[in-house]
C-alpha positions, 0 to 999 in steps of 0.5 A, spaced: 128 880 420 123 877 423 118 880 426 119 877 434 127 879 436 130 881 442 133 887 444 140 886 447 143 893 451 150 892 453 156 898 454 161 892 455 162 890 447 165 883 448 160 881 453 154 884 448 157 880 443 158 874 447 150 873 448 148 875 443 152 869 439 149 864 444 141 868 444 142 866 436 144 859 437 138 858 441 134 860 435 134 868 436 133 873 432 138 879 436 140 887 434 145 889 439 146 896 442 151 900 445 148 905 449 140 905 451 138 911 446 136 907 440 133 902 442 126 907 444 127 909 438 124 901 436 118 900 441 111 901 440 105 898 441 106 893 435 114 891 438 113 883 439 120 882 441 123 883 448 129 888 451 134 885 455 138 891 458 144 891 463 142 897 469 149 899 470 151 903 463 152 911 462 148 915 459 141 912 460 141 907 465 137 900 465 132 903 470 132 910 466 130 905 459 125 901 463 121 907 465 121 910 459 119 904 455 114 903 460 111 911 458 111 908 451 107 901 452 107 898 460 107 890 457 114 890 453 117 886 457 124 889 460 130 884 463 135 887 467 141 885 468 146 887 473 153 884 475 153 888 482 149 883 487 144 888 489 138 886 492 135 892 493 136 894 485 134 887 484 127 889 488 126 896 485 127 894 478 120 888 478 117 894 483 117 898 477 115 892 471 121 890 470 118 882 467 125 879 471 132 881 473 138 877 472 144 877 476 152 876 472 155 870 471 148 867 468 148 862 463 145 862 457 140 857 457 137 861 464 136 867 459 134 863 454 128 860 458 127 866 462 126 870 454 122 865 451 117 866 457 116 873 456 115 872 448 110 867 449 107 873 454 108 879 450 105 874 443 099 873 448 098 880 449 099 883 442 093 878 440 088 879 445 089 886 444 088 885 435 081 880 438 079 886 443 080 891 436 076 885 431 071 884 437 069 893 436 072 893 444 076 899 446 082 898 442 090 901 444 088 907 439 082 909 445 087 907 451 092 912 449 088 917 447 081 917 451 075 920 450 068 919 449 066 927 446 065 928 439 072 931 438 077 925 441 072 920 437 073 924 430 081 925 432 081 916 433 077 916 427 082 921 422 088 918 426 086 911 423 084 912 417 091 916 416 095 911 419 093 906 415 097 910 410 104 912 408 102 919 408 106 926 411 102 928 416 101 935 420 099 934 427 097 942 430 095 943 438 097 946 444 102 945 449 101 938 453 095 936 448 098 930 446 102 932 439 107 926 441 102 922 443 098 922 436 104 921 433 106 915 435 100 912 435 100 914 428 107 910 427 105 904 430 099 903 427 102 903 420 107 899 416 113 901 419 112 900 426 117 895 427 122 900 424 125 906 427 121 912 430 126 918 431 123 925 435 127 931 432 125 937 437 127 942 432 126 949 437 132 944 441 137 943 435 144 948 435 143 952 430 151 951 429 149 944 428 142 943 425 145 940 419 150 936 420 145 933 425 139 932 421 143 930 414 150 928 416 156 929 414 164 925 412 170 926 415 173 933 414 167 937 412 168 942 418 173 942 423 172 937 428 169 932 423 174 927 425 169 920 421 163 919 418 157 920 421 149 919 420 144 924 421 138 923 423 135 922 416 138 918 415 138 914 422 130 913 420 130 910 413 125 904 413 122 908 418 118 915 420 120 921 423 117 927 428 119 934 427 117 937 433 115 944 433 117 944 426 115 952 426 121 952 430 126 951 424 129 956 421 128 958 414 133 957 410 133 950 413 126 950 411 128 950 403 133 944 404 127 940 408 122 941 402 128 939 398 128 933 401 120 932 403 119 932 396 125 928 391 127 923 398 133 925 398 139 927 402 147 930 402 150 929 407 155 935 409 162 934 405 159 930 400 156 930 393 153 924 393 146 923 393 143 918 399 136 916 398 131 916 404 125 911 406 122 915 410 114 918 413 115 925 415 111 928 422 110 935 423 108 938 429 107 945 431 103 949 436 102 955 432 099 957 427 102 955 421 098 959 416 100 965 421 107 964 421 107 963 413 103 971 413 109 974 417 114 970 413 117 967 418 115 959 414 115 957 407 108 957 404 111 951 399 113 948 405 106 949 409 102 947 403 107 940 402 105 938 409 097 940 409 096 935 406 093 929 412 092 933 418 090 932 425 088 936 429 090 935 437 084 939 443 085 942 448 082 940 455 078 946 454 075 943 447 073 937 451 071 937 458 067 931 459 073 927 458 077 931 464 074 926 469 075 920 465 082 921 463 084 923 470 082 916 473 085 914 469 092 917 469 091 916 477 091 909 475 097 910 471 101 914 476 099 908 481 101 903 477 108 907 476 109 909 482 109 903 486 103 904 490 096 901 491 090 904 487 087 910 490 080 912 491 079 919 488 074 923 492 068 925 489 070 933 490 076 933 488 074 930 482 069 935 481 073 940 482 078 937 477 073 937 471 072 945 472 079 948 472 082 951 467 089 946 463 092 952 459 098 945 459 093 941 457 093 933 458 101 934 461 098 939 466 093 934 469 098 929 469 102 932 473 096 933 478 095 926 478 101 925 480 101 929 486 095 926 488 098 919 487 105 921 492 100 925 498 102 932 496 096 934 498 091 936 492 085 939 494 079 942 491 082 949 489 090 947 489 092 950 483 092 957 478 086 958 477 084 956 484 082 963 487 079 965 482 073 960 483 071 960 490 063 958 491 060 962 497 053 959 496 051 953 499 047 951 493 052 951 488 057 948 493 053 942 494 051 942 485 058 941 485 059 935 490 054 932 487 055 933 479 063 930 483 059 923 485 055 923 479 062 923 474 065 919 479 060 914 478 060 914 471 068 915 469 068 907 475 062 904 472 066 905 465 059 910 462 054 904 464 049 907 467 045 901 471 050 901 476 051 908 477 044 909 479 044 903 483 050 904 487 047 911 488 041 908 490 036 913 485 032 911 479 034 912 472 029 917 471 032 921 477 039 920 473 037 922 467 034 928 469 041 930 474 046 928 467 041 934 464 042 938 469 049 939 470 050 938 462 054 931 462 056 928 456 049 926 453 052 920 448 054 916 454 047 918 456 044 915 449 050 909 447 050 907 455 043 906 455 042 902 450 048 898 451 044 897 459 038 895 456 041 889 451 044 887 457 038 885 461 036 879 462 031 876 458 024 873 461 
């Protein structure tokens, strides 16, 4: 299979196979999908092709598709399809990304010069992020997970050295960390990333129906088993999967899971036959899984098999230098999704962002971001913990504002500090001195520095 393919989404299987035929005499390489589902489960950042969906299907509509694609990665370009002639559709599509609409009947040679431009522009972003990744410039492992405290620039570190690897991992945080965000960066920066990725919540999976999900099963193997059927294992070969929350599955289960982790094999339900499976395991979990295996609720074989490569995802409260970056930047993102114009985010509410407590973690910021972004409202003390922290003296009220502005200023300048003290008219002794202060992240304070000072101009 070529590296560089299209993504075909159609509920109609003749007019599916028509295109697709005609695609592939203009020198395209195509998989066809019936329902939108499957195709999530094949973008990542590293996905070169193109995803040409139609927007009226059941289940996951095309506008659902181009939204949840967007979550992964905003540039891969999404063609929309309809046969309604709606024009409003047709706006709200490319309002919220979509790369362009068509509108049935269209003819094959239009498809093909609009697919072909959309290639040549996902190949152009592909590329200029591997020369950003050769040049040392933030690469899309820093993007997704940003971050310049200690802990996020080990977490990066750990995360590429394992990703280059075919390893099982364990990936342990608390809820909203980012557990899923890690591990599809560990997907896709691995061999298999333009294989499937397939994300199994197990504390959702019926128990009635947790093995035949998972294994499969052949026709009569329990009532209602009218045909073969493969299981998510099995789904994934070639490529990697999630176990969400696996100190969720029950411990019998446990037993056939470490069956399978260690010999690479499977049985489908009702069979004898022996199905092999290529596959990366992922395990995430928000408990501590040494504690579940002390009550017996988790096999210590089991912990001790997965514990080999381990990702430890922080809580905000672990880095909280990070909370005024990662909340511009979410603003932006939230922007971008919603259609609207960049905001500016006030420094006070900046300030009070960076000292609430997030027992949901980068989730719960997100959400706050979100509100900001739709008008409703956020202010300085909205939320859970706001009662608890009101400043009656003055003194502390204007440090607050202040060490706001200061944040502020260091999350739109990128930490380059000649433009922070020049747009805040003091001298760099005077921001030095401020940064120690309110304890502001003291190796933006050094590396930003130094990168300030070799871009002066020299006399």
């Amino acid at each position: 299979m070529s590296e560089t393919r299209i993504l075909l989404v159609d509920d109609e299987e003749e007019l599916r196979r028509s295109t697709a035929q005609a695609l592939e005499l203009s020198g395209f390489d195509v998989e066809t999908f019936a329902s939108a589902d499957q195709v999530l489960e094949l973008i990542g950042y590293s996905f070169s092709g193109v995803v040409v969906s139609d927007i009226r299907m059941p289940g996951m509509d095309g506008m659902t598709l181009l939204q949840k694609i967007r979550e992964i990665d905003a540039e891969v370009p999404v063609i929309l399809v309809t046969g309604h002639g709606d024009v409003q559709l047709a706006v709200k599509a490319m309002r919220e990304g979509a790369y362009d609409f068509l509108e049935k009947p269209f003819t094959t040679q239009h498809l093909a010069g609009i697919v072909r431009r959309a290639m040549d522009r996902r190949s152009l972003v592909l590329e200029n992020r591997r020369l950003r990744a050769v040049a040392g410039k933030r690469d899309d492992i820093e993007a997704r997970l940003p971050g310049r405290t200690q802990v996020m620039v080990d977490l990066r570190y750990r995360l590429r050295a394992i990703g280059a690897t075919d390893a099982d991992t364990l990936i342990i945080g608390e809820t909203g960390a980012g557990k899923e965000v890690v591990a599809r960066a560990v997907h896709d920066i691995s061999a298999r990333a333009n294989r499937p990725f397939i994300a199994i919540n197990c504390a959702a999976l019926p128990e009635t129906l947790i093995e035949s999900e998972l294994f499969g099963h052949e026709a009569g193997a329990f009532p209602g088993a009218i045909r073969s059927r493969y299981g998510k294992f099995e789904h994934g070969r070639g490529g990697t999967i999630l176990l969400d929350e696996i100190g969720s599955m029950p411990v019998d289960l446990q037993a056939k899971f470490l069956r399978v982790l260690q010999e690479r094999v499977i049985t489908r339900l009702g069979s004898n036959e022996t199905v092999e499976l290529d596959v990366r395991f992922l395990a995430t979990s928000k408990v501590d899984l040494e504690a579940e295996v002390a009550a017996g609720r988790f096999r210590a074989d089991l912990f001790y098999r997965l514990n080999v490569a381990t990702l430890h995802v922080p809580s905000l409260s672990q880095r909280r230098a990070d909370i005024p970056l990662l909340f511009l930047q979410l603003v932006r993102e939230a922007s971008a999704r919603y259609g609207r114009d960049d905001i500016s985010v006030p420094p006070a509410v900046t300030s009070d962002i960076a000292h609430r407590n997030w027992p949901g973690n980068v989730r719960e910021l997100r959400n706050a971001a979100d509100r900001l972004v739709l008008g409703l409202d956020l202010r300085p003390g909205d939320g859970a913990d706001g009662a608890d922290r009101e400043t009656t003296r003055l003194a502390d009220k204007v440090a607050a504002f202040e060490r706001g502005v200061i944040e502020s200023a260091l999350s739109a300048h990128g930490g380059r500090l000649r433009p922070v003290y020049e747009s805040l008219s003091i001298s760099r002794k005077t921001l030095y001195e401020k940064m120690q202060k309110y304890d502001l992240d003291r190796k933006i304070l050094a590396g930003e520095a130094l990168e300030d000072q070799e871009n002066r101009p020299r006399t």
